[in-house]
LOROZA-562480 format. One line per field, with one value per residue (C-alpha): y, x, z; residue in three letters; residue number from 0. Coordinates in nm, 2 decimals. Example, Ala and Ser with C-alpha at 12.3 -4.5 7.8 and 13.67 -1.06 7.14 Angstrom:
BEGIN
north: -0.45/-0.11
east: 1.23/1.37
up: 0.78/0.71
rest: ala/ser
nr: 0/1
# end
This chain:
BEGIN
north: 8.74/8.69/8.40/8.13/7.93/7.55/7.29/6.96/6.59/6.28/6.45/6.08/5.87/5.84/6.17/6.32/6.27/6.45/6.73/6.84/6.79/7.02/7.29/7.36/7.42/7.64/8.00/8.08/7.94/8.10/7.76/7.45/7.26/6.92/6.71/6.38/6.12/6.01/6.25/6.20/6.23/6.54/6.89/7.23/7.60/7.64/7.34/7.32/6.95/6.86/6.54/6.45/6.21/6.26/6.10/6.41/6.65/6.94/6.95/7.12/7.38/7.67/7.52/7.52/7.82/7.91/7.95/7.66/7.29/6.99/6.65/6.31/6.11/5.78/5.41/5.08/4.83/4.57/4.87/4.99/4.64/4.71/4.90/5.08/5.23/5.28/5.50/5.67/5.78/5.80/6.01/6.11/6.28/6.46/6.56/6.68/6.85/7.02/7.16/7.30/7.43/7.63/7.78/7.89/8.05/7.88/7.98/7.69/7.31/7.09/6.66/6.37/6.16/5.82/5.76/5.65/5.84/5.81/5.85/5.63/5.36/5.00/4.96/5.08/5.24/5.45/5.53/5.68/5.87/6.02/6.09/6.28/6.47/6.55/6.68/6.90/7.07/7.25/7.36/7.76/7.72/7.98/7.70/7.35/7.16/6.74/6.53/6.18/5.98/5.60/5.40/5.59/5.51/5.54/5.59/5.28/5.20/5.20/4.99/4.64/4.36/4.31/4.71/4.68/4.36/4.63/4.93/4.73/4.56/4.91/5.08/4.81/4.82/5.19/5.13/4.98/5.25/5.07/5.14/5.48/5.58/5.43/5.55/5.50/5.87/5.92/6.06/6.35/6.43/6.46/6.64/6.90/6.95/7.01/7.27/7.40/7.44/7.61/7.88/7.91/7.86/8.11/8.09/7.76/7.41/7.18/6.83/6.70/6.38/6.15/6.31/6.67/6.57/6.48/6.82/7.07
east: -15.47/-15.25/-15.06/-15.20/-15.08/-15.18/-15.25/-15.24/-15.33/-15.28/-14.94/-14.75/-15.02/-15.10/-15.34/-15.12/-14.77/-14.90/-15.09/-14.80/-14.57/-14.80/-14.87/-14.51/-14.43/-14.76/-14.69/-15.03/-14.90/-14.67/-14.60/-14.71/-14.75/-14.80/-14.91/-14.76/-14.69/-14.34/-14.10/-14.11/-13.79/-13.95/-13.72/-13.86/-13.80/-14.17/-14.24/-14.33/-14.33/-14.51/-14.51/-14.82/-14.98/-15.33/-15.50/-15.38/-15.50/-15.58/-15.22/-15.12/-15.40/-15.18/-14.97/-15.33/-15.30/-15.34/-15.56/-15.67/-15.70/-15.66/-15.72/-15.61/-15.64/-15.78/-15.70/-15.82/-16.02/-15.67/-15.43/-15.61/-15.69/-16.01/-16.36/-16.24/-15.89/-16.06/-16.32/-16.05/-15.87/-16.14/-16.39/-16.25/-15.90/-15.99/-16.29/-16.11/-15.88/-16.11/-16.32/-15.97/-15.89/-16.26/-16.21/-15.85/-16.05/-15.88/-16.11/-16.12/-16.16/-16.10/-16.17/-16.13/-16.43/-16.55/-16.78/-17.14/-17.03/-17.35/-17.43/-17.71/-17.56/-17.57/-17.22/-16.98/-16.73/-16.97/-17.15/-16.85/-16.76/-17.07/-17.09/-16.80/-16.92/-17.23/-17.03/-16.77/-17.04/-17.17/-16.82/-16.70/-16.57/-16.63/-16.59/-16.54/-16.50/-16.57/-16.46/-16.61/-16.39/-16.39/-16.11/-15.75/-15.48/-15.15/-14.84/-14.65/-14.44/-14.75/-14.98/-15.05/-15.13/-15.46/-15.51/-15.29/-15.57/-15.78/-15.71/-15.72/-16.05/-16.18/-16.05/-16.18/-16.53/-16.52/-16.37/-16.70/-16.90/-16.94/-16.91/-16.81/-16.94/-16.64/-16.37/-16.00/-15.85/-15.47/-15.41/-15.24/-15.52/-15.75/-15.48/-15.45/-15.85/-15.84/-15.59/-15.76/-16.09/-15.95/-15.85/-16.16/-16.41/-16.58/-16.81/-16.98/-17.03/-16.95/-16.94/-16.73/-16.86/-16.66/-16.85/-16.77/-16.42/-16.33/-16.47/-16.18
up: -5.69/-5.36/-5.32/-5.11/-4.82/-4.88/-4.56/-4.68/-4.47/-4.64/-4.82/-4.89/-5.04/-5.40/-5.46/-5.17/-5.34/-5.67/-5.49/-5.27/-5.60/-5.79/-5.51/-5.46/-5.82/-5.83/-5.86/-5.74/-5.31/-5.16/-4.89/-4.84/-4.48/-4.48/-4.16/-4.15/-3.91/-4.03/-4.20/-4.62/-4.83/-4.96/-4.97/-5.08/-5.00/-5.01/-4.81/-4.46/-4.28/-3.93/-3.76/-3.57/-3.36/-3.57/-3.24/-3.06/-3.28/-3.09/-2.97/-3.28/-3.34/-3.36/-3.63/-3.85/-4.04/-4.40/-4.67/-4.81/-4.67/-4.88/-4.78/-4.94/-4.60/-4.65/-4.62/-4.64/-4.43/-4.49/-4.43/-4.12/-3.97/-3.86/-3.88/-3.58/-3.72/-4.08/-3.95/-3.75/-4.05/-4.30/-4.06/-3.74/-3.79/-4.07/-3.94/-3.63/-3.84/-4.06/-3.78/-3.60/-3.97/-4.00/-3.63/-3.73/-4.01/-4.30/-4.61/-4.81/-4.78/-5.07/-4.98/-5.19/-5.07/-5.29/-5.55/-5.38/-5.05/-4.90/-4.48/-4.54/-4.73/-4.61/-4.68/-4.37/-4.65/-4.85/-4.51/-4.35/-4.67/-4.70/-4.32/-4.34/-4.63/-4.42/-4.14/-4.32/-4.49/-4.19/-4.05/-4.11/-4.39/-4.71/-4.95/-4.97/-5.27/-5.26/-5.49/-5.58/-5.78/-5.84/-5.95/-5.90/-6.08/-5.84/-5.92/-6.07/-5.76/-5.57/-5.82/-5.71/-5.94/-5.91/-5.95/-6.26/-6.37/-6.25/-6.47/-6.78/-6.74/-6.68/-7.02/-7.22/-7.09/-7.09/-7.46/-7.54/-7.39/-7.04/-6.67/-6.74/-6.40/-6.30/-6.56/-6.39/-6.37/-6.26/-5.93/-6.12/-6.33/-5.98/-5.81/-6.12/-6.06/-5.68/-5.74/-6.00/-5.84/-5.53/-5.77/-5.94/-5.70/-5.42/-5.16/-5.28/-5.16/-5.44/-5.49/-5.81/-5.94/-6.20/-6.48/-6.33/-6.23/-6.58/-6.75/-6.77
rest: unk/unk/unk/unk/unk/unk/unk/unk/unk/unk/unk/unk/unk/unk/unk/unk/unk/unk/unk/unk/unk/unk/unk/unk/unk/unk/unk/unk/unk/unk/unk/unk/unk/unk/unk/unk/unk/unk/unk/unk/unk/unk/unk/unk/unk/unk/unk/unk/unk/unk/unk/unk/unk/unk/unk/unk/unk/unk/unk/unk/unk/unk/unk/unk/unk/unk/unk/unk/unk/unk/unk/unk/unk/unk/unk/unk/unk/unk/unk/unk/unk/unk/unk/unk/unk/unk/unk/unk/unk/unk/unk/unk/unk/unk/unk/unk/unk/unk/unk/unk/unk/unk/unk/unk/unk/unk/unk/unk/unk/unk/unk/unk/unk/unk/unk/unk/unk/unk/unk/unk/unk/unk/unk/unk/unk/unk/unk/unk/unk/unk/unk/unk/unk/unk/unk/unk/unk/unk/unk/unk/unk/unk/unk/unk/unk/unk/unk/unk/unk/unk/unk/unk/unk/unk/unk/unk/unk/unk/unk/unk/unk/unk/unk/unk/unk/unk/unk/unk/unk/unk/unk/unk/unk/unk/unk/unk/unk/unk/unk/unk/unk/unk/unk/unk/unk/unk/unk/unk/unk/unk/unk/unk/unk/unk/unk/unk/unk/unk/unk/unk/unk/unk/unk/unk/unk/unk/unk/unk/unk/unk/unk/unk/unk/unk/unk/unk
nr: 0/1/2/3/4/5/6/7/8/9/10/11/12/13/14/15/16/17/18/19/20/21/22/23/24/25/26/27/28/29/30/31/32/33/34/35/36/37/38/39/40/41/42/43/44/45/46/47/48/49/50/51/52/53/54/55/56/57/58/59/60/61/62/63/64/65/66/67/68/69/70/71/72/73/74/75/76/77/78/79/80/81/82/83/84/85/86/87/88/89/90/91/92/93/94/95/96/97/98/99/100/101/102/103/104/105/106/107/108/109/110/111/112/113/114/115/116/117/118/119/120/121/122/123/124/125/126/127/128/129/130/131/132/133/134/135/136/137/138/139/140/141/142/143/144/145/146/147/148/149/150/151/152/153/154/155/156/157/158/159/160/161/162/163/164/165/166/167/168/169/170/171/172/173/174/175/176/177/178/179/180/181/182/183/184/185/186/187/188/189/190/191/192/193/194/195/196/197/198/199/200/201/202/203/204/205/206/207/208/209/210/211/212/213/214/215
# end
């Protein structure tokens, strides 16, 4: 198998963070380009860093090129601020980027949407989520793998009390055979299954639910 050339958006939060940890000590890439608005701490000889305005896009179309295209872009409605900057980041520039990626003919597409990503939901997160799922899936690409998590467990510097509250509530319903639709996973465990599903998978559209996430 040829070594691969990974594109990654969404490179310094949580799921971000581990992927770009794990791709670079991947034998199976050869590089890995992140596209980031501020520069990380992050140093590599396989490593690749652009800073972009991600509401310019289409300025940096020619630095799109690669194999594979992961994205772990995603915030929340108190992060963003607003409906309007939410949907910017959760739809819009990674749909943007996406489409520049499958006219650049980058093969594969791997997305961490949301559990009950739905276009037709009442709810404006869901909806956008599944919206973007909707429109990703009829882009160029040769396949595209979608993952549907629920709760992610961050890394511990990043964990905020009432996810900590969170994550224990969770095991001990799920200890009593409960809510397992919505087991906690670590962002390294969904990282570890993006890469490992871009090395395993071909020519499919495939959508990873919890239940799916977790077999491996």
């Amino acid at each position: 198998m040829k070594k691969l050339n990974a594109l990654v958006i969404g490179a310094t939060g949580a799921t971000g963070r581990e992927l770009v940890s794990l791709l670079l000590e991947n034998e199976n890439f050869s590089s890995v380009t992140i596209f980031v608005r501020k520069k990380p701490n992050m140093n590599h000889d396989k490593l690749i860093i652009h800073c972009i305005d991600f509401s310019k896009i289409h300025k940096y179309k020619d630095l799109v090129n690669g194999d594979v295209l992961f994205s772990t872009l995603g915030t929340t409605l108190k992060d963003a601020g607003s409906k309007e900057k939410q949907y910017q980041v959760d739809f819009s520039f990674q749909y943007q980027f996406a489409q520049i990626a499958s006219n650049n003919n980058v093969n594969s597409f791997s997305l961490v949407s949301s559990a009950g990503a739905n276009s037709n939901s009442m709810f404006f997160y869901p909806k956008i989520k599944g919206k973007l799922e909707d429109s990703v899936k009829k882009l160029n690409f040769q396949s595209i793998q979608i993952f549907q998590p629920s709760f992610l467990i961050r890394q511990h510097d990043l964990l905020r009390s009432n996810e900590k509250i969170g994550i224990k509530i969770f095991s001990v319903l799920n200890n009593f055979g409960l809510l397992k639709s919505l087991k906690p996973i670590t962002v390294n465990f969904l990282a570890n299954r993006m890469i490992q599903e871009v090395l395993s998978t071909n020519n499919n559209i495939l959508t990873y639910k919890l239940e799916d996430i977790l077999v491996h």
